[in-house]
SERO-806306 format. One record per residue (C-alpha): y, z, x; residue in one letter; residue number from 1. Coordinates in pm, whole numbers, plus 50000, padded with zeros to 5 digits. Example, Ala and Ser with C-alpha at 12.3 -4.5 7.8 and 13.67 -1.06 7.14 Angstrom:
BEGIN
<site <49550; 50780; 51230>; a; 1>
<site <49894; 50714; 51367>; s; 2>
//
This chain:
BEGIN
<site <85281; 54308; 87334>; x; 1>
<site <85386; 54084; 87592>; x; 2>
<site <85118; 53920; 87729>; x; 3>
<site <85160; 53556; 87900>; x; 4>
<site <84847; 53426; 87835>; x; 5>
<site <84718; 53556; 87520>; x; 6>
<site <84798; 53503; 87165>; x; 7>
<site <85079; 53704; 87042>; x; 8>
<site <85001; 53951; 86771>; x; 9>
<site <85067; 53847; 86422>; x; 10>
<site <85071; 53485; 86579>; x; 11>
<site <84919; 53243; 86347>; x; 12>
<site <84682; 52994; 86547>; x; 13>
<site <84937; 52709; 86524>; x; 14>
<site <85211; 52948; 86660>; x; 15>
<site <84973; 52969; 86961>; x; 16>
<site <84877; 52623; 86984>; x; 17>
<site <85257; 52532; 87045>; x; 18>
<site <85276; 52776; 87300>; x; 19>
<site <84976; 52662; 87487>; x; 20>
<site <85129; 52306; 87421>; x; 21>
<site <85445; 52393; 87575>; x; 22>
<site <85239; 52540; 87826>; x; 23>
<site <85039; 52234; 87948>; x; 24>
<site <85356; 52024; 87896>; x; 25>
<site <85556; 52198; 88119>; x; 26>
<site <85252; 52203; 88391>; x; 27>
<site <85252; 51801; 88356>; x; 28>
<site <85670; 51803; 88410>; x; 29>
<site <85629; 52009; 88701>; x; 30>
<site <85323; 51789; 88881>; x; 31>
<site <85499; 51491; 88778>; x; 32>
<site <85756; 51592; 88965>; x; 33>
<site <85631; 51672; 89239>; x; 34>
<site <85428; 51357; 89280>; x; 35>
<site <85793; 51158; 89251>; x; 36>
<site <85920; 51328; 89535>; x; 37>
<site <85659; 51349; 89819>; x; 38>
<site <85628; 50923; 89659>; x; 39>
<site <86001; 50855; 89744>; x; 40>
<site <86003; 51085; 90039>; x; 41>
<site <85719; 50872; 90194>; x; 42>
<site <85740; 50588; 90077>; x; 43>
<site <85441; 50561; 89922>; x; 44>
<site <85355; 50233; 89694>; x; 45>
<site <85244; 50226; 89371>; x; 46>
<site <84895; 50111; 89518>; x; 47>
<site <84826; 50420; 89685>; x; 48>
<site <84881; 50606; 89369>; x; 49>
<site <84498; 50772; 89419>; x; 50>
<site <84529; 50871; 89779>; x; 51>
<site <84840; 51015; 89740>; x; 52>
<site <84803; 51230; 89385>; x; 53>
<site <84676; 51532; 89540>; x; 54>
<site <85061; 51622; 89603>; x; 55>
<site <85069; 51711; 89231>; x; 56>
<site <84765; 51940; 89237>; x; 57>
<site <84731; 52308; 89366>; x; 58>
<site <84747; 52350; 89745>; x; 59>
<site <84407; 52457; 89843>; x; 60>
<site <84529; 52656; 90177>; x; 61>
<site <84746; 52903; 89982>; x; 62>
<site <84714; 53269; 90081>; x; 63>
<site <84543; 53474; 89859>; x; 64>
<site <84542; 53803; 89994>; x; 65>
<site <84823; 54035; 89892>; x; 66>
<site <84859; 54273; 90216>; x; 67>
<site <84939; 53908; 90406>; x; 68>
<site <85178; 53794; 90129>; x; 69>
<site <85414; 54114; 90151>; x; 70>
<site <85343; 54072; 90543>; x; 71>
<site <85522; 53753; 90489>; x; 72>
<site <85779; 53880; 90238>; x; 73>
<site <85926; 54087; 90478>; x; 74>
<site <86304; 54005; 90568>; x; 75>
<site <86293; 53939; 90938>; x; 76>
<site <86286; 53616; 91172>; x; 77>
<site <86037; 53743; 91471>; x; 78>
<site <85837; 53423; 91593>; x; 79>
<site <85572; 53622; 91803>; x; 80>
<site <85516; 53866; 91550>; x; 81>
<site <85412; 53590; 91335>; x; 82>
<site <85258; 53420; 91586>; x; 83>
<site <85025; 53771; 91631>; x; 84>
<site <84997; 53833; 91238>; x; 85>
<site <84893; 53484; 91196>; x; 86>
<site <84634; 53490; 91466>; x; 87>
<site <84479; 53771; 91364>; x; 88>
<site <84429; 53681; 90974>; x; 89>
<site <84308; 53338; 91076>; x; 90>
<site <83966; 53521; 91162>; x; 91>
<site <83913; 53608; 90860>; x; 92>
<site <83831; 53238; 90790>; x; 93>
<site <83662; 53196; 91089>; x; 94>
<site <83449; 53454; 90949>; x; 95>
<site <83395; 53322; 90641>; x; 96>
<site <83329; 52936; 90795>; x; 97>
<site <82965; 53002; 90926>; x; 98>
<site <83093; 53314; 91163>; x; 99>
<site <83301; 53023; 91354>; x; 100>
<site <83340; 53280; 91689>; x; 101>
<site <83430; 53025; 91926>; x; 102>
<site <83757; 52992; 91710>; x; 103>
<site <83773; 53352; 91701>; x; 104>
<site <83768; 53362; 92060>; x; 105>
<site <84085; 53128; 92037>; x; 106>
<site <84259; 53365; 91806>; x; 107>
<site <84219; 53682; 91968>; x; 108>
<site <84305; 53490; 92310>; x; 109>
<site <84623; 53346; 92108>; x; 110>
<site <84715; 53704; 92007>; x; 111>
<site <84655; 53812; 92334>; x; 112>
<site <84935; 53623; 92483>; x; 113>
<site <85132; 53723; 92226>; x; 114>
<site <85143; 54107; 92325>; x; 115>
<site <85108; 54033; 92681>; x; 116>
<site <85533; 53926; 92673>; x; 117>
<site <85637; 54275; 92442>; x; 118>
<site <86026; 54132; 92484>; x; 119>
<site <86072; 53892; 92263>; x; 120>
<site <85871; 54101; 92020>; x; 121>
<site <86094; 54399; 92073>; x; 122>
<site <86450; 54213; 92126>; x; 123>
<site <86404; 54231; 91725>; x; 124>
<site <86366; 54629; 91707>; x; 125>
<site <86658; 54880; 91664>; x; 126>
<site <86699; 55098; 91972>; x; 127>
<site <86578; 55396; 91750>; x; 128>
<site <86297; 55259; 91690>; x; 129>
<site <86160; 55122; 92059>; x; 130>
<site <85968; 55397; 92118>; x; 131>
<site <85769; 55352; 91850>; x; 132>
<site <85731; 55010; 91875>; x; 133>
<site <85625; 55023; 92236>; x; 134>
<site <85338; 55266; 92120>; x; 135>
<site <85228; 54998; 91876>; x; 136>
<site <85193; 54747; 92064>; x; 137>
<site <85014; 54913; 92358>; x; 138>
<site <84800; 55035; 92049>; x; 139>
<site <84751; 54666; 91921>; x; 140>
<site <84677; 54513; 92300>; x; 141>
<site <84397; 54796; 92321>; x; 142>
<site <84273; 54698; 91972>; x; 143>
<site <84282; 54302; 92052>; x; 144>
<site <84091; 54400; 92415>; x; 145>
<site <83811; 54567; 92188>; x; 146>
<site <83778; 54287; 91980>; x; 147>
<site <83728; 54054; 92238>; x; 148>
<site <83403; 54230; 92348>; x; 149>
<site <83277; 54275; 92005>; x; 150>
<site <83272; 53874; 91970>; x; 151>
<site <83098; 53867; 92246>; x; 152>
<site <82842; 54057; 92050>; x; 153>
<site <82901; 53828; 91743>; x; 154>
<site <82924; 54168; 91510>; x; 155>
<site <83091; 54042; 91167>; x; 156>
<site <83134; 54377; 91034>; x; 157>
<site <83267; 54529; 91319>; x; 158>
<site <83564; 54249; 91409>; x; 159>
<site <83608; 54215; 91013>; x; 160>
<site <83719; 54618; 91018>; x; 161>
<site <83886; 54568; 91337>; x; 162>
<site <84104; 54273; 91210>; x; 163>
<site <84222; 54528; 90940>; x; 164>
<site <84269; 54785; 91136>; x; 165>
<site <84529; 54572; 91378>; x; 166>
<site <84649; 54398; 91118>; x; 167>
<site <84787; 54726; 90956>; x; 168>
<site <84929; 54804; 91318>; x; 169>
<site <85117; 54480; 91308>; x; 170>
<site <85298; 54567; 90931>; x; 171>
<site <85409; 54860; 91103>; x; 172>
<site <85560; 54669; 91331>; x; 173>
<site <85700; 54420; 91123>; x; 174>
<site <85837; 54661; 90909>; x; 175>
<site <86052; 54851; 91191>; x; 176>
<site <86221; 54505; 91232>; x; 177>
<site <86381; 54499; 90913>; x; 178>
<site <86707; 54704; 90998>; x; 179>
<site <86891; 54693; 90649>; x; 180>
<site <86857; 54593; 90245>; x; 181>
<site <86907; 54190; 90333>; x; 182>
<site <87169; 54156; 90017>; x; 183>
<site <87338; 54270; 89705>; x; 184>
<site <87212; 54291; 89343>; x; 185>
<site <87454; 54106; 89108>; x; 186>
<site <87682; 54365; 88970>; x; 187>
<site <87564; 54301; 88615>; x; 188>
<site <87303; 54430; 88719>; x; 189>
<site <87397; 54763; 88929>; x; 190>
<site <87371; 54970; 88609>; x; 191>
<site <86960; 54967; 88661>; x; 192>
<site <86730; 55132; 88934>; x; 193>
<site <86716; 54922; 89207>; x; 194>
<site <86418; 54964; 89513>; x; 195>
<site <86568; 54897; 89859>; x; 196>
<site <86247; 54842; 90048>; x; 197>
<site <85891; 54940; 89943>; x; 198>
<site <85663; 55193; 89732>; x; 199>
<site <85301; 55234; 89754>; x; 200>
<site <85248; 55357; 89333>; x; 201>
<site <84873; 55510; 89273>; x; 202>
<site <84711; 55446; 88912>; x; 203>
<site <84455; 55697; 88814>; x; 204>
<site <84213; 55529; 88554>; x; 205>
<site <83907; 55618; 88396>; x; 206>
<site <83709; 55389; 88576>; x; 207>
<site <83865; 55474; 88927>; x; 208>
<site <84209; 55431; 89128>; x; 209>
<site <84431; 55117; 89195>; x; 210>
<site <84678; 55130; 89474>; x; 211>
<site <84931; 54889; 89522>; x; 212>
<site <85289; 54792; 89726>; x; 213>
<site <85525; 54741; 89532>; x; 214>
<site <85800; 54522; 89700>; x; 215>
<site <86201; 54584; 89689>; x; 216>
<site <86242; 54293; 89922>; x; 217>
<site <86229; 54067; 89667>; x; 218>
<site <86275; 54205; 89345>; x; 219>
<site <86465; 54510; 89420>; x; 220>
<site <86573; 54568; 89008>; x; 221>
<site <86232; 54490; 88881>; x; 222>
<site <85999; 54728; 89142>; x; 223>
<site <86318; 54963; 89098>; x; 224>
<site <86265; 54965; 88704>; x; 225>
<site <85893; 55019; 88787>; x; 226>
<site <85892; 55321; 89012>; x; 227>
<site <86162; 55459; 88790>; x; 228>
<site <85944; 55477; 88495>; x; 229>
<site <85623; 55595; 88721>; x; 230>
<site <85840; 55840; 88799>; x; 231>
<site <85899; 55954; 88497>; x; 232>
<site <85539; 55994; 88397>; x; 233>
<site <85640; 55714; 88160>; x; 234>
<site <85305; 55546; 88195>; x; 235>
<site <85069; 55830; 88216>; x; 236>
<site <84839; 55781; 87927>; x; 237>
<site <84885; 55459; 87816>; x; 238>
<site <84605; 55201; 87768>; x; 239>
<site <84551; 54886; 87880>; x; 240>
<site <84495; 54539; 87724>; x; 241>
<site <84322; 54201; 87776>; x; 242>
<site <84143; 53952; 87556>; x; 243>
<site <83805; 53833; 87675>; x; 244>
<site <84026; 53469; 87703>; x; 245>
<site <84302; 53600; 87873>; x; 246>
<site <84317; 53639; 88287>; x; 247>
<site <84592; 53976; 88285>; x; 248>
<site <84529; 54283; 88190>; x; 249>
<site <84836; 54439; 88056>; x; 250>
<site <84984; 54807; 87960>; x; 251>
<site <85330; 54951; 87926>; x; 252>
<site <85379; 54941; 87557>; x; 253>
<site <85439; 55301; 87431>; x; 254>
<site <85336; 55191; 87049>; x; 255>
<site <85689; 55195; 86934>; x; 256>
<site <85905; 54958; 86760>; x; 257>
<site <86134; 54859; 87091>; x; 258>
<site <85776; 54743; 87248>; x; 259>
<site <85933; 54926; 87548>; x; 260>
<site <86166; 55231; 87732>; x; 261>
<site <86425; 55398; 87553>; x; 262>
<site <86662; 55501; 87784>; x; 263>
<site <86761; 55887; 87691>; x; 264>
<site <87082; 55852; 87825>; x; 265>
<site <87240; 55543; 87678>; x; 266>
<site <86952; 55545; 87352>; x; 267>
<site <86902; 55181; 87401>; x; 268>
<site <86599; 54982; 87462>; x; 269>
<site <86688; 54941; 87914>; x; 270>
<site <86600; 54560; 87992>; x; 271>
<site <86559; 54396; 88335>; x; 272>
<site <86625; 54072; 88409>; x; 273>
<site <86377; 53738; 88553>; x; 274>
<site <86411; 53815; 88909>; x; 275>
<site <86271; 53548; 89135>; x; 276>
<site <86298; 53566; 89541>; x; 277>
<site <86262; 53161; 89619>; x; 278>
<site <86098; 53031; 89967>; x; 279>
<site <86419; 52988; 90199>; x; 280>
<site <86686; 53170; 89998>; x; 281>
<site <86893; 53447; 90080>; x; 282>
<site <86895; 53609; 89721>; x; 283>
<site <86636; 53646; 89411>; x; 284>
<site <86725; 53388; 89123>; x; 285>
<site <86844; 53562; 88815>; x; 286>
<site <86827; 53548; 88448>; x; 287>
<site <86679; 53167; 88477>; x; 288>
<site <86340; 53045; 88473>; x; 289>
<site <86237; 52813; 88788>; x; 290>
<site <86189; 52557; 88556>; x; 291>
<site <86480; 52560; 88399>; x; 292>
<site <86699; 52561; 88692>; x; 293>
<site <86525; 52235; 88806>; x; 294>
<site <86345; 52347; 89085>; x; 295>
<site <86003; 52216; 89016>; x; 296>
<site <85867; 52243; 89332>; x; 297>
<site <85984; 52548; 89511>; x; 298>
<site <85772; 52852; 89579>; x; 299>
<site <85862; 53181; 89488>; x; 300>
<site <85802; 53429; 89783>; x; 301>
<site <85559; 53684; 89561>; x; 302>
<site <85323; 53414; 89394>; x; 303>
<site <85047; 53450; 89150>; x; 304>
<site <84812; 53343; 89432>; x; 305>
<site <84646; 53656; 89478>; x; 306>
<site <84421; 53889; 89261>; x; 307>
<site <84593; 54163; 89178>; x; 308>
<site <84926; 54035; 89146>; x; 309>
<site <85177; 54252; 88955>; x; 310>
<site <85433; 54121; 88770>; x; 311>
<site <85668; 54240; 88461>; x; 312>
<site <85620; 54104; 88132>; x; 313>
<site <85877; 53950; 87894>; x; 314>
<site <85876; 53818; 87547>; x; 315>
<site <85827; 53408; 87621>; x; 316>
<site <86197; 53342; 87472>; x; 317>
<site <86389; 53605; 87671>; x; 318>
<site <86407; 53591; 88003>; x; 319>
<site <86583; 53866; 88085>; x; 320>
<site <86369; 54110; 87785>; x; 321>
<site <86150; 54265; 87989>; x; 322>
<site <86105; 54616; 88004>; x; 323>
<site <85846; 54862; 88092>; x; 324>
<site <85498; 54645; 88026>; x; 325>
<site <85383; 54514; 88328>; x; 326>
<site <85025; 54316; 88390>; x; 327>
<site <84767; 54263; 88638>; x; 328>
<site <84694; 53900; 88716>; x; 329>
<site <84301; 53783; 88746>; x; 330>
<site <84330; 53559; 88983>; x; 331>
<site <83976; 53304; 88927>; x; 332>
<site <84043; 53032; 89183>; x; 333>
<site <83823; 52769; 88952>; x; 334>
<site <84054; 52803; 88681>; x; 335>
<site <84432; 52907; 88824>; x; 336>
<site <84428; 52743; 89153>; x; 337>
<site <84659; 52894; 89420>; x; 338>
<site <84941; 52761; 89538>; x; 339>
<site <85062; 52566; 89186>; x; 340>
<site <85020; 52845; 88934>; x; 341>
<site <85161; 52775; 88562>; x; 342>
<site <85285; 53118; 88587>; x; 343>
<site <85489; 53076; 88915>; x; 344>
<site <85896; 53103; 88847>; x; 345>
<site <85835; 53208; 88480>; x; 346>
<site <85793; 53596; 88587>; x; 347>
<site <85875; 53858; 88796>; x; 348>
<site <85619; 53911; 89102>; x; 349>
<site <85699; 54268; 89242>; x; 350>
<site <85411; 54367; 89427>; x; 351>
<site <85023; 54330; 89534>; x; 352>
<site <84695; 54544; 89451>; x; 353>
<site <84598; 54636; 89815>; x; 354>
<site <84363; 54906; 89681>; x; 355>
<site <84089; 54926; 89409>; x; 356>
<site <84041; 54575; 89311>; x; 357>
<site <83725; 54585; 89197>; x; 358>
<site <83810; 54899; 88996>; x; 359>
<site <84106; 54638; 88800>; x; 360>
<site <83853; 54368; 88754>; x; 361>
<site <83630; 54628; 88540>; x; 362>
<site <83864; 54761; 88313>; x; 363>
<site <83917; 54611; 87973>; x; 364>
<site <84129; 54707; 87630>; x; 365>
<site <84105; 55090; 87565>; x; 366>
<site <84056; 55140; 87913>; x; 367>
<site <84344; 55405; 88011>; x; 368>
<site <84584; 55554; 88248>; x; 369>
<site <84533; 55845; 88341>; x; 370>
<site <84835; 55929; 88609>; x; 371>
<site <85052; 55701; 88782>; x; 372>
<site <85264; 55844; 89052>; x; 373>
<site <85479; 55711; 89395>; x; 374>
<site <85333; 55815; 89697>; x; 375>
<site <85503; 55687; 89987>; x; 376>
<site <85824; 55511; 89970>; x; 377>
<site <86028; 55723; 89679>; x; 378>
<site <86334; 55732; 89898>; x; 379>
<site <86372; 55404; 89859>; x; 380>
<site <86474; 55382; 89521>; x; 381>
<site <86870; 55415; 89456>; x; 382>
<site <86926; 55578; 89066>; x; 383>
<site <87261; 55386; 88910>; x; 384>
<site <87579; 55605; 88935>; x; 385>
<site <87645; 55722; 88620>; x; 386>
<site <88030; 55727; 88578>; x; 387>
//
């Protein structure tokens, strides 16, 4: 079973106290140097060593909600768009922060402006799709109008279902902006299912549903190995796992020897590689931990910031050994702060729980699947040509 954070079976304690070693050590490396750069960059002497350390600990602004983080992931360059998404999610804070609606008043006056000039939003939509881009944004001023005279009533429910509402109108939109697959998988790597854009995969459990996006974007071989298998029916029935110390909960392992899927064509245990999308780049890192390629401090786009982050495991040594277990990550802001994770760069990201979460935070080992199956987005996954 690979699980990141617990003990390994058949792993004597000392076995997992290196690991956790290893573990903290490489957390240390990492902070350390982080700290060294924003120092140099600024400047900063050795006397204002306190006031500037917090560069080496988490951020505490990181987003933490996974519908905004694929929002993000998406492969386009629109300015108002973002401008609009970011507006509109910033109430949710505002909410939070003593029902701030005099800020929220700002935001929905901020989006406001945004819609009211629909060119530069739409110089950034294929001519097929204008129409319907047009109809979402009249649909999104409309929606932005309303909630401007619910914060006049100061309803928290109301603007809190509202925001969602819009905010689902402006992934739409975002979404018709991307006009093609942004790049090329490695061909080493053409032999595997690849995802060219997104799949919403539904989990049937026996203590309720999970739904989540599952992101081609930025991991196109790993969410391609995923669907794949759901497609298969490869993880219908399988149960989960997670130690009362551990923050995943895990499944995939079919109780056989390979630990995971047997391809029937080739007979041979199918492995995908680390694939990790970087803040800024063009192309996913391959086959190479973050770490180990020296970049400390980058970000990958999919973090472990949210709850209900899904990601592929591996065996710790092999990088490129994962197969078909995947977990569910915890997230318990006192104890993994967003924004620094340990687990950042070390695995594969490939989508967000946007359904369900507090059905994943109640199950536990033994608990089971009962179904998994792709309902939107199947077209997007490309099956290698067999030659």
């Amino acid at each position: 079973m690979f699980n990141p954070l617990a003990p390994r079976p058949h792993q004597s304690p000392q076995k997992n106290e290196e690991f956790w070693l290893n573990f903290c050590l490489s957390w240390l490396k990492r902070s350390l140097f982080t700290l060294l750069i924003v120092t140099l960059f600024l400047g900063i002497s050795t006397a204002g060593w306190t006031s500037s350390s917090n560069a080496a600990l988490p951020s505490g602004n990181a987003i933490t909600d996974g519908r905004s983080l694929l929002r993000l992931a998406l492969p386009i360059q629109n300015k108002p768009v973002r401008q609009l998404q970011t507006s509109l999610e910033d109430i949710s804070s505002q909410l939070r922060a003593n029902r701030r609606w005099g800020a929220i008043s700002q935001d929905l006056s901020k989006a406001s402006r945004v819609l009211a000039n629909p060119a530069k939003i739409l110089a950034d939509i294929p001519d097929e799709r204008q129409a319907q881009a047009n109809a979402l944004i009249a649909e999104l001023k409309s929606g932005v109008e309303a909630m401007q005279e619910t914060a006049k009533t100061k309803d928290k429910e109301k603007i809190s279902q509202q925001r969602g509402n819009l905010l689902d109108l402006v992934t739409e939109l975002e979404q018709s902006m991307v006009k093609k697959f942004p790049f090329e998988v490695p061909a080493e790597y053409s032999n595997l299912p690849q995802l060219k854009g997104r799949a919403t995969v539904e989990i049937k459990t026996d203590k309720g549903n999970i739904t989540m996006i599952v992101d081609g974007y930025s991991a196109p071989v790993t969410a391609g190995n995923f669907v794949d298998l759901v497609q298969r029916g490869f993880y219908n029935g399988l149960k989960f796992t997670r130690s009362e110390e551990s923050y995943v909960l895990q499944t995939g392992d079919p109780a056989g020897k390979e630990e995971g899927f047997i391809d029937p064509k080739t007979g041979k245990y199918r492995a995908v590689p680390l694939e990790i999308l970087v803040e800024g780049d063009k192309v996913p890192t391959y086959g190479i931990t973050l770490e180990e390629a020296g970049r400390y401090t980058d970000m990958p786009v999919l973090p472990f910031s949210a709850f209900g982050a899904l990601a592929m495991a591996r065996p710790e040594q092999k990088v490129n050994g994962g197969s078909s277990q995947f977990f569910f990550f915890l997230f318990e802001p006192e104890l993994t702060p967003a924004g620094r994770n340990l687990l950042d760069g070390r695995y594969s990201v490939f989508g967000y729980v946007i359904e369900g979460k507090k059905v994943l935070d109640q199950l536990k080992a033994g608990d089971k699947i009962e179904s998994a199956k792709v309902i939107q987005g199947v077209e997007n996954l490309v099956e290698p040509q067999v030659a």
